[in-house]
KEKE-3310 file (N, C-alpha, C; in steps of 0.2 Angstrom, whole numbers, plus 5000, padded with zeros to 4 digits):
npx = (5349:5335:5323:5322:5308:5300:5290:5277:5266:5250:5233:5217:5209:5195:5198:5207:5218:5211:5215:5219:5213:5211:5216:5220:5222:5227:5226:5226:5235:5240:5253:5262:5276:5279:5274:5278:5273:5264:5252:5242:5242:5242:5253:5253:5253:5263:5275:5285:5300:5291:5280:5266:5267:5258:5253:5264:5262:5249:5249:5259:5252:5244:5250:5254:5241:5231:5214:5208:5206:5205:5205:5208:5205:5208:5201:5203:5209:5203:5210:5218:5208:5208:5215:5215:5204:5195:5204:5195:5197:5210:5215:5209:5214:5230:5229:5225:5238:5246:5252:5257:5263:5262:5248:5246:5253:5243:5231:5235:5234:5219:5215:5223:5217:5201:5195:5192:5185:5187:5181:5191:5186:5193:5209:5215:5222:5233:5226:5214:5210:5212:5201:5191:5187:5181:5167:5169:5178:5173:5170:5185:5201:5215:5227:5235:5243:5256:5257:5269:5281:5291:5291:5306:5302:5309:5312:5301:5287:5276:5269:5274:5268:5255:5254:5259:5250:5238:5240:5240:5231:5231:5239:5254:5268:5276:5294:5309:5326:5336:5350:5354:5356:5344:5333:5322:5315:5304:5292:5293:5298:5299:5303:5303:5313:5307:5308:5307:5316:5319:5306:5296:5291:5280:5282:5279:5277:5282:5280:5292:5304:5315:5334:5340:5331:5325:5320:5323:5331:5322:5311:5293:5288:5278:5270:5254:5247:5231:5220:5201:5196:5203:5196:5186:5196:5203:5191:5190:5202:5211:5212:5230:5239:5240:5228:5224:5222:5230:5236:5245:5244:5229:5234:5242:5234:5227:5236:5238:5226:5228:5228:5238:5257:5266:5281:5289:5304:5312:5324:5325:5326:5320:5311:5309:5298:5293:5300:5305:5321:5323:5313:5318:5330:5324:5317:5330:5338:5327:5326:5339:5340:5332:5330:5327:5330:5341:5356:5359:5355:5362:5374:5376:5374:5385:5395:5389:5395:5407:5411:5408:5398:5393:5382:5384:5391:5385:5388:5388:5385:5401:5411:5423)
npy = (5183:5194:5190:5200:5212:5219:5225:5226:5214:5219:5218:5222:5228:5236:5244:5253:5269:5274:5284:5278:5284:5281:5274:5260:5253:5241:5236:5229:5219:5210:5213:5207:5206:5216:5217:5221:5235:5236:5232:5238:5252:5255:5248:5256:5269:5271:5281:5289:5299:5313:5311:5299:5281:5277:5291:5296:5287:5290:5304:5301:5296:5305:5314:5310:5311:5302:5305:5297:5289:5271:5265:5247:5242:5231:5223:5234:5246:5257:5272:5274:5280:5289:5297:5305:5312:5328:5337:5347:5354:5353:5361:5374:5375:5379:5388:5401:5401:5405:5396:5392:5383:5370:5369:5368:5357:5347:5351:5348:5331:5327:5333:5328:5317:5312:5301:5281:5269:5250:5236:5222:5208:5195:5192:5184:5185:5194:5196:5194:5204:5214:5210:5217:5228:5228:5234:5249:5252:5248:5248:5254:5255:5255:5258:5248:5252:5246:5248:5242:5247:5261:5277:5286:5303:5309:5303:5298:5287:5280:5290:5286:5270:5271:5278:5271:5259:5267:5265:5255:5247:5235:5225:5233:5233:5237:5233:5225:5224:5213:5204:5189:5180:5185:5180:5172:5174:5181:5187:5184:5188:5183:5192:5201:5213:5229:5244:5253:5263:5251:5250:5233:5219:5208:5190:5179:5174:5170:5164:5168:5158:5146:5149:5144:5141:5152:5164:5176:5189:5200:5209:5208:5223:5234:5240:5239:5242:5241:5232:5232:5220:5212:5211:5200:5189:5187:5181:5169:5163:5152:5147:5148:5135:5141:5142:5157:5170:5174:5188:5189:5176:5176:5187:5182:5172:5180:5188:5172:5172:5182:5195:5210:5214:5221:5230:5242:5243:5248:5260:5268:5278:5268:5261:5250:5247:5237:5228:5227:5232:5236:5249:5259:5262:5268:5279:5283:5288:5296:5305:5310:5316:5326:5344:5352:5346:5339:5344:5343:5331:5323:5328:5324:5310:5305:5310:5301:5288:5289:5289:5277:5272:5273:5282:5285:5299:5306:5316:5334:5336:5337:5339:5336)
npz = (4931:4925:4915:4897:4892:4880:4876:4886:4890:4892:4898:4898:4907:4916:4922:4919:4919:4926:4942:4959:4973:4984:5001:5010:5025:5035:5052:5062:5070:5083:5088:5096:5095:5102:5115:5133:5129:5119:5124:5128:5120:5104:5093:5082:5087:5093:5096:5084:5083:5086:5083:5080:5071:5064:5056:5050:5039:5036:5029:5020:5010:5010:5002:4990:4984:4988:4996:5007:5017:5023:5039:5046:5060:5075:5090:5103:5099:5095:5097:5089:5079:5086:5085:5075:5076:5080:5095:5104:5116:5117:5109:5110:5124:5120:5111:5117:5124:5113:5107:5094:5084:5090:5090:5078:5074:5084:5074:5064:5060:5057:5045:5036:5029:5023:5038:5039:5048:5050:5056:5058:5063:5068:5066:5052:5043:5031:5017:5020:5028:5021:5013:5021:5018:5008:5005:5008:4999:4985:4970:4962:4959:4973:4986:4996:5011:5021:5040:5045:5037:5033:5023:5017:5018:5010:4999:4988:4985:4982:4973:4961:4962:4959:4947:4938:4938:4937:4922:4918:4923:4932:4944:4956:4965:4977:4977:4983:4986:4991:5002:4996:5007:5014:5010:5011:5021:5016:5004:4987:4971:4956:4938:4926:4914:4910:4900:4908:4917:4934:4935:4933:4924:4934:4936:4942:4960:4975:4992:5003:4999:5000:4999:4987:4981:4977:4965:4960:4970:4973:4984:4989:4996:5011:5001:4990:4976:4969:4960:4959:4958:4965:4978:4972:4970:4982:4988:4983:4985:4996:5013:5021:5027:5042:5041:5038:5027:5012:5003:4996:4990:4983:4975:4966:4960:4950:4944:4938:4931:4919:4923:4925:4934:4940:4947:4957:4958:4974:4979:4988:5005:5018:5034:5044:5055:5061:5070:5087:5085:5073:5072:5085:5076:5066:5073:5076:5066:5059:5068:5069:5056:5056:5054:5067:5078:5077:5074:5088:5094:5084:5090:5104:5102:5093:5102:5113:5108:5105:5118:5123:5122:5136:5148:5161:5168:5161:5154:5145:5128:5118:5128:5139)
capx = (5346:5328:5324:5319:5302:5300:5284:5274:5258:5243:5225:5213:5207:5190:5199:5214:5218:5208:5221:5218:5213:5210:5219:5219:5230:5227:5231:5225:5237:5243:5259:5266:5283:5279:5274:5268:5271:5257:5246:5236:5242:5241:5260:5256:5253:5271:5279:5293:5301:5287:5273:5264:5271:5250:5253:5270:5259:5243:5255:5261:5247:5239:5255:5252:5236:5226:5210:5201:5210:5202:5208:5208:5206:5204:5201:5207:5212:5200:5214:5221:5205:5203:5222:5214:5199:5197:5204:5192:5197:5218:5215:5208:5223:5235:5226:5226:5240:5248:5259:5253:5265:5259:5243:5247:5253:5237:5226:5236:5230:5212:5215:5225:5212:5194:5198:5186:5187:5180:5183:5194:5183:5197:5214:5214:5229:5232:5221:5207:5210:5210:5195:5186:5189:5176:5161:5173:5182:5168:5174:5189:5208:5215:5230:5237:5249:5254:5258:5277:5286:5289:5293:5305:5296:5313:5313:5292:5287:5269:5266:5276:5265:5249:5252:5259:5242:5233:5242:5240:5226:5233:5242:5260:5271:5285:5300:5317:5330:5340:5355:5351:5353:5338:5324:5316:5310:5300:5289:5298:5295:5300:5303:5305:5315:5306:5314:5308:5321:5316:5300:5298:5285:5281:5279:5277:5277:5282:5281:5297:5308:5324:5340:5343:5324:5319:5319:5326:5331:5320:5306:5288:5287:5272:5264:5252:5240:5228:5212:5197:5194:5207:5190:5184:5201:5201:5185:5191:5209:5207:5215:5234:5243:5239:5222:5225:5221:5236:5235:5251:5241:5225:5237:5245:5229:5225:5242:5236:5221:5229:5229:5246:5257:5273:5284:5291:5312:5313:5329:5326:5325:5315:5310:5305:5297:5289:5301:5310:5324:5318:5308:5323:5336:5320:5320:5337:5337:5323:5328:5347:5338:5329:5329:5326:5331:5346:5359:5359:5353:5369:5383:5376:5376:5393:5397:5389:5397:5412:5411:5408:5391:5391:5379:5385:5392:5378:5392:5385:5391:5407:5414:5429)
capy = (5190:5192:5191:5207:5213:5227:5229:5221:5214:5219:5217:5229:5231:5240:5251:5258:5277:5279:5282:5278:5289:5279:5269:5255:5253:5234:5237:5225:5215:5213:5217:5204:5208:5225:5217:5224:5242:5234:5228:5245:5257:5250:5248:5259:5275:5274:5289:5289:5304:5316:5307:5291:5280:5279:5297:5294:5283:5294:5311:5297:5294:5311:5318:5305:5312:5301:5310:5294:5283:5266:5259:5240:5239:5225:5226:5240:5250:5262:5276:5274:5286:5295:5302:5311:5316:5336:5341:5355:5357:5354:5367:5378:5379:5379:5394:5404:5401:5406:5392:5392:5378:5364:5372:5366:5351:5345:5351:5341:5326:5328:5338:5324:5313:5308:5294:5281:5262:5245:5231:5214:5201:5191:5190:5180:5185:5201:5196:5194:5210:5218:5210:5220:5236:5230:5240:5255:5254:5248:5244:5257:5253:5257:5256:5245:5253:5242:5252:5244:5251:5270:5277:5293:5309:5311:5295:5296:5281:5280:5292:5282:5267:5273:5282:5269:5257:5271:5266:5247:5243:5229:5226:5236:5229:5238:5228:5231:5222:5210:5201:5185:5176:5186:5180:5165:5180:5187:5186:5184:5190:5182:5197:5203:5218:5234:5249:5258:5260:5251:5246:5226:5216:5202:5185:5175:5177:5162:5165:5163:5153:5143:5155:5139:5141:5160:5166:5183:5194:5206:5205:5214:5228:5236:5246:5240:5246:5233:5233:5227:5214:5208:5206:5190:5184:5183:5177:5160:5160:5146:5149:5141:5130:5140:5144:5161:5172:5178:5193:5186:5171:5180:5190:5175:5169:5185:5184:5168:5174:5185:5200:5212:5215:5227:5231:5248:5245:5254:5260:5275:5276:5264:5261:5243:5247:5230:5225:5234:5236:5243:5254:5261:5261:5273:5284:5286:5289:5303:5311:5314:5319:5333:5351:5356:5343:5337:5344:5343:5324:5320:5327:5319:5302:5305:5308:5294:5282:5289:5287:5269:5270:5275:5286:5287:5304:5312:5323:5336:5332:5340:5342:5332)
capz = (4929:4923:4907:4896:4888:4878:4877:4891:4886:4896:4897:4896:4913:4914:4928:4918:4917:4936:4946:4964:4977:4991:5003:5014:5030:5038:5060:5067:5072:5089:5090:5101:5098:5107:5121:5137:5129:5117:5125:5130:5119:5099:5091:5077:5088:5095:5092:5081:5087:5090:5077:5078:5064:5057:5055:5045:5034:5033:5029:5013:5009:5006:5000:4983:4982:4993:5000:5008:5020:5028:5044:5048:5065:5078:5097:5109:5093:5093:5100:5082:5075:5089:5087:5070:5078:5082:5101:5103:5122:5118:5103:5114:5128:5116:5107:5122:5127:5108:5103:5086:5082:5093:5088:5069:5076:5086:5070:5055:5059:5056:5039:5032:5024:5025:5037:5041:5050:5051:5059:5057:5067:5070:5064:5049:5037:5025:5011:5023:5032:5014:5010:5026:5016:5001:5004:5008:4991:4980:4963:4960:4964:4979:4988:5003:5016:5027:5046:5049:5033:5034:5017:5019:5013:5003:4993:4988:4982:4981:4965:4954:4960:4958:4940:4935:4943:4931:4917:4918:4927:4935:4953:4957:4969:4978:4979:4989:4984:4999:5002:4996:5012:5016:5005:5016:5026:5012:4999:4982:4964:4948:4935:4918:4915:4905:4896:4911:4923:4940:4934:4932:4925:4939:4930:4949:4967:4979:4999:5010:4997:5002:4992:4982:4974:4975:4957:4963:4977:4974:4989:4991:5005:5010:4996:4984:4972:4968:4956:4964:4955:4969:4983:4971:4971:4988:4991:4980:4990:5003:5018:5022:5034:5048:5042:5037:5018:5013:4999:4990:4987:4981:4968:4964:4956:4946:4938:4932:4925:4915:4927:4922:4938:4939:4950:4956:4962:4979:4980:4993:5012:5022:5039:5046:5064:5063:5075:5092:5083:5067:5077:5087:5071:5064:5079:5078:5059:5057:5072:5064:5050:5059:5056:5074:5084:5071:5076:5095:5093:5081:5094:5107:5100:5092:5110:5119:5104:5109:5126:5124:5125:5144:5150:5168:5170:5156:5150:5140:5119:5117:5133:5141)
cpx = (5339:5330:5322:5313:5303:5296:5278:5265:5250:5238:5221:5208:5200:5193:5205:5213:5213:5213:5217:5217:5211:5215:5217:5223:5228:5233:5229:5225:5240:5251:5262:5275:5285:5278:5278:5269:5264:5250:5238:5237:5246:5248:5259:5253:5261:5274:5287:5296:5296:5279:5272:5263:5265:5252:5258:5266:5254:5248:5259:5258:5242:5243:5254:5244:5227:5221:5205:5204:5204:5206:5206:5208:5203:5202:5204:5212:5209:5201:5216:5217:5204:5209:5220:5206:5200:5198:5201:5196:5206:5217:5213:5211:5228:5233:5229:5232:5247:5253:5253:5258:5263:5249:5243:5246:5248:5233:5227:5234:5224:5211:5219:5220:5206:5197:5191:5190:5183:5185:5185:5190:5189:5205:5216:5219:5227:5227:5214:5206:5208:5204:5189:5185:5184:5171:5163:5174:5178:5171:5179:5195:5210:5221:5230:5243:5250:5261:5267:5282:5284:5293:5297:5304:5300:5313:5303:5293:5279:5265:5267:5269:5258:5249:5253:5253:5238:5232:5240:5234:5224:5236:5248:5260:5275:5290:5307:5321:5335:5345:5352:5352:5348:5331:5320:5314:5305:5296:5292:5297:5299:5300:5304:5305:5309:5310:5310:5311:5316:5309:5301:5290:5284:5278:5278:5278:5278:5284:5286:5301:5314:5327:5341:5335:5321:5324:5323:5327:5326:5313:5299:5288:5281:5268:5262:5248:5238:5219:5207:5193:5199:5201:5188:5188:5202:5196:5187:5198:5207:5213:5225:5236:5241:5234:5222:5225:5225:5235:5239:5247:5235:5228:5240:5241:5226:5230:5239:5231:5223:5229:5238:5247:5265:5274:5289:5299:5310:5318:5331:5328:5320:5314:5304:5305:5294:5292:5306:5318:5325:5315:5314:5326:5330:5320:5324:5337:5333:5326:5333:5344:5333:5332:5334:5329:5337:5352:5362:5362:5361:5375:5381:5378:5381:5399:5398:5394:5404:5417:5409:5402:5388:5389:5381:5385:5388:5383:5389:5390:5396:5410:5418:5426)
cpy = (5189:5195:5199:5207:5218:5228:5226:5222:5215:5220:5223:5228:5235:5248:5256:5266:5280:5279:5283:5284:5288:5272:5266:5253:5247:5235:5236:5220:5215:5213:5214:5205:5214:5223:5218:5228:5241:5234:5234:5250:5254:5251:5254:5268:5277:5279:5287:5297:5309:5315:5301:5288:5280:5287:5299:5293:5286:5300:5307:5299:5301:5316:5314:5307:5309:5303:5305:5286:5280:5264:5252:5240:5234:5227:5229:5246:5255:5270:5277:5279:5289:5300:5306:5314:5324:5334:5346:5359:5360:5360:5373:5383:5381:5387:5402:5404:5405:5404:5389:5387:5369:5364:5367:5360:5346:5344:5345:5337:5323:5334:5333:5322:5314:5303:5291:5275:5258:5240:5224:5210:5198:5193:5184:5179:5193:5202:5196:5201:5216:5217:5214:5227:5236:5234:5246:5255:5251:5245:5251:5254:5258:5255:5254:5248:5249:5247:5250:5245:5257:5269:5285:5300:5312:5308:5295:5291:5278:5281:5288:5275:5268:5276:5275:5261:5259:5268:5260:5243:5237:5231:5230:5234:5235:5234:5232:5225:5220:5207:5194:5180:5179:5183:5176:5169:5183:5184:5189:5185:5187:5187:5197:5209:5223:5240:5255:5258:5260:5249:5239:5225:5209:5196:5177:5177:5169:5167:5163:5157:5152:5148:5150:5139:5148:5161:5171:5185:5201:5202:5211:5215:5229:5239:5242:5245:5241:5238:5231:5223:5208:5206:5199:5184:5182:5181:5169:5158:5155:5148:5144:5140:5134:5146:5154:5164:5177:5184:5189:5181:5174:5182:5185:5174:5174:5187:5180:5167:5180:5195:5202:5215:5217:5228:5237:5247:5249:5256:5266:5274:5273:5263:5253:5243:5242:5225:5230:5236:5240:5249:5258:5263:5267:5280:5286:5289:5298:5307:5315:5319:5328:5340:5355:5353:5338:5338:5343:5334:5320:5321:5322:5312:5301:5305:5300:5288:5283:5287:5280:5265:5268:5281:5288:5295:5309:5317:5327:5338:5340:5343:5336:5329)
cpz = (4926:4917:4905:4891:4885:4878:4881:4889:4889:4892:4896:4899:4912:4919:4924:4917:4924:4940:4954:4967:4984:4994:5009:5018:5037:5045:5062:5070:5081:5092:5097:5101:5100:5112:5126:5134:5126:5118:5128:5124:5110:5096:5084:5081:5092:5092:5088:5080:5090:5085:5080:5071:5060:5053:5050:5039:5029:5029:5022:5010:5005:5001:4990:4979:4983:4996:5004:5012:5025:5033:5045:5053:5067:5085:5100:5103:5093:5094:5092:5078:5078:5088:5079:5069:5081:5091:5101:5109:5120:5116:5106:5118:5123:5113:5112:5126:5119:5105:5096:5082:5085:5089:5081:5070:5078:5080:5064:5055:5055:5046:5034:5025:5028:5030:5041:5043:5049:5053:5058:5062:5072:5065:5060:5042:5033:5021:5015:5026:5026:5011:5015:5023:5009:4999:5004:5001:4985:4975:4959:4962:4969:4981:4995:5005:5023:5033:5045:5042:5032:5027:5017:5016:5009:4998:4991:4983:4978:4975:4960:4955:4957:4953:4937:4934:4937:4924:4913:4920:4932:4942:4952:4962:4972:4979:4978:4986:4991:4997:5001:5001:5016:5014:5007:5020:5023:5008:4991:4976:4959:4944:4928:4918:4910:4902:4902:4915:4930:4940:4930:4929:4930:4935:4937:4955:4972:4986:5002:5008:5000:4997:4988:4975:4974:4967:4958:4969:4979:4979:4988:4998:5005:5007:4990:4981:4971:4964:4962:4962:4963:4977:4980:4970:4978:4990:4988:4982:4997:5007:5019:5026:5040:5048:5040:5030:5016:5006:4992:4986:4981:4972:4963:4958:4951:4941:4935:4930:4921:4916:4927:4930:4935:4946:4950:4961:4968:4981:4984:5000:5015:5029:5040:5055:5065:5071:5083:5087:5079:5071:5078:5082:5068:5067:5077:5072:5056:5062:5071:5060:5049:5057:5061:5078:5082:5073:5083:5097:5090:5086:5099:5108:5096:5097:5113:5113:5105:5116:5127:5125:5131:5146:5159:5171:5165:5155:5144:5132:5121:5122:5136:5149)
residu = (UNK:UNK:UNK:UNK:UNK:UNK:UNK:UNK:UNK:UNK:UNK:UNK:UNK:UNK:UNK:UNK:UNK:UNK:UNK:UNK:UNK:UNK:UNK:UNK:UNK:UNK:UNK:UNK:UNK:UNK:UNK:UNK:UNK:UNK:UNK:UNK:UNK:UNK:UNK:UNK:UNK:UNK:UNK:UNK:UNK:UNK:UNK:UNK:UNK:UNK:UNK:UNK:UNK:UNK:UNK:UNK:UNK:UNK:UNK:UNK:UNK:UNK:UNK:UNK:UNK:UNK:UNK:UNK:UNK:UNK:UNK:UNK:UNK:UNK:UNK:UNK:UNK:UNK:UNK:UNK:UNK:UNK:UNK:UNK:UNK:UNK:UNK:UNK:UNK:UNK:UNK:UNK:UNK:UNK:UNK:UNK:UNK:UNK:UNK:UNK:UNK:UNK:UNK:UNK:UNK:UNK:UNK:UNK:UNK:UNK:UNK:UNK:UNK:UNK:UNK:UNK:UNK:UNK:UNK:UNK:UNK:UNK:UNK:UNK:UNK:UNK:UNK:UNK:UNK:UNK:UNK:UNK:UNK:UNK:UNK:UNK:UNK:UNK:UNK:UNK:UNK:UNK:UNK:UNK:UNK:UNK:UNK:UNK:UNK:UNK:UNK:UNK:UNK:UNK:UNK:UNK:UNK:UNK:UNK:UNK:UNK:UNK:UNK:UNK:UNK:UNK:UNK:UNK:UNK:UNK:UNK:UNK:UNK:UNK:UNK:UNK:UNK:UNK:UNK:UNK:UNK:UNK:UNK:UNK:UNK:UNK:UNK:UNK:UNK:UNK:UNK:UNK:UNK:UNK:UNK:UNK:UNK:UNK:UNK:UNK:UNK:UNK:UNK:UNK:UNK:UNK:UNK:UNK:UNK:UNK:UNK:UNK:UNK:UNK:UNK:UNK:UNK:UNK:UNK:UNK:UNK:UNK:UNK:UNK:UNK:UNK:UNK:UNK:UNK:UNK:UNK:UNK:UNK:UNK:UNK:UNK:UNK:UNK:UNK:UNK:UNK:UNK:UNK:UNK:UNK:UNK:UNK:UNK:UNK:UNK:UNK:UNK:UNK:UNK:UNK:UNK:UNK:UNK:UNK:UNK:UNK:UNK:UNK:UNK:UNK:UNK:UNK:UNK:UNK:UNK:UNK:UNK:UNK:UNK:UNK:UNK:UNK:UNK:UNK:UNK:UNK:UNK:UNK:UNK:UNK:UNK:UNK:UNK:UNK:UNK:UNK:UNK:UNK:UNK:UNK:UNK:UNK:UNK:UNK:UNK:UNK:UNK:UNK:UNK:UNK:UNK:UNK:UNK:UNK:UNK:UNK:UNK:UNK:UNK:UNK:UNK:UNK:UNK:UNK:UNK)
# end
């Protein structure tokens, strides 16, 4: 169990009490285990059910208060901004034609945030992709979303970190909490409990430990907040084993300057499209969760699960 603090001792950050207002969303990787659908059309415009999952991220993002989102992209990405560029022609027919719901749906994009891009060179690790974002973000904090965890719009996760970012001045972590024969998959947090529920103070960070030496079960997911004092941290992180500048690392080293780090429990709904079947299990998931398309979608697949998960005769749900 981790120890407990009661009054956790931070520094005194020049940035405390600004709370964020810009984010950062690293998507330039290539997404090999998408391949071929990948390979033309970038993994994070996949629709999950009728959105691309950026679109999930941005629609977070502005919901928190966000007004000023950077893209990360790398080559052949450049579909990624154009999907929250105006359609003047679509907007057009659609107009004329008087579906004033698609209509909506075409516009939203583009009203979300400010969004702007810039270019990863190369694919050289998170912390390096984060550091593409320094002339964008200047010296204020700022959060990182990273594209393959969706967060869902009932469980918001975001505010808490970023007020609490404000409060501290320092990093925020989210962390999920796994089965401990999962934690060699993760990056892994050392803790000290505080009198807030669900808020931790982080006291270390080890990448990808064996279960016999991770410190915790608790892992970080995709969302930080980071001061930006964290661009000079990584410019003194040296790259590792396979040449790559990892953020963890970075943070690592600003903890032990005396740099205050907290972490925000996430004990909501998640969504891990990083890989096909995450992806799929998300699909399946919001679509249930739908509205419009909720209930139809539920009998169906209370059918097909019945039927043994044979589509053969496409029997329409609840019919013999």
């Amino acid at each position: 169990m981790p120890d407990h603090v009661t009054t956790p001792d931070f520094s005194s950050p020049a940035d405390r009490g600004v709370r964020a207002t810009k984010a950062v969303i690293p998507a330039a990787g290539l997404a090999t285990r998408f391949l071929p659908a990948s390979k033309a059309v970038p993994k994070e415009l996949f629709p999950v059910v009728d959105k691309p999952a950026l679109q999930y991220i941005v629609e977070e993002a502005a919901t928190a208060g966000i007004s000023d989102v950077l893209l990360i992209t790398g080559r052949g990405k450049s579909s990624m901004v154009d999907h929250f560029d105006r359609r003047l022609d679509l907007e057009a027919a659609l107009e004329a034609k008087g579906d004033t719901e698609r209509l909506e749906a075409v516009r939203r994009p583009g009203e979300l945030a400010a969004l702007h891009s810039s270019r990863q060179p190369e694919p050289l690790g998170l912390g390096h992709a984060v550091s593409c974002a320094e002339d964008h973000v200047g010296n204020v904090p700022f959060a990182v979303l990273l594209g393959d965890d969706l967060v869902d719009e009932r469980d918001p996760l975001l505010p808490t970190m970023l007020d609490l970012q404000a409060e501290t001045g320092g990093i925020v972590l989210a962390l999920l909490e796994v089965p401990w024969e999962e934690v060699h998959k993760y990056g892994v947090a050392s803790v000290r409990e505080t009198d807030t529920p669900d808020v931790v103070e982080v006291t270390g960070l080890v990448e990808k430990p064996a279960r016999e030496d991770a410190p915790s079960n608790l892992t970080v997911v995709g969302r930080y907040v980071l001061p930006a004092s964290i661009f000079d941290a990584i410019r003194r992180t040296g790259p590792d084993k396979r040449g790559e500048i990892q953020l963890t690392d970075a943070m690592a080293l600003l903890l032990s300057e005396g740099t205050p780090v907290h972490g925000v429990v996430f004990r909501g709904r998640r969504y891990d499209t990083g890989n096909p079947t995450g992806y799929l299990k998300a699909v399946v998931q919001l679509a249930t969760a739908r509205s419009d398309i909720g209930p139809d979608f539920r009998a169906w697949l209370a059918q097909f699960v019945a039927d043994g998960f044979d589509t053969v005769d496409d029997k329409p749900a609840g019919t013999e």
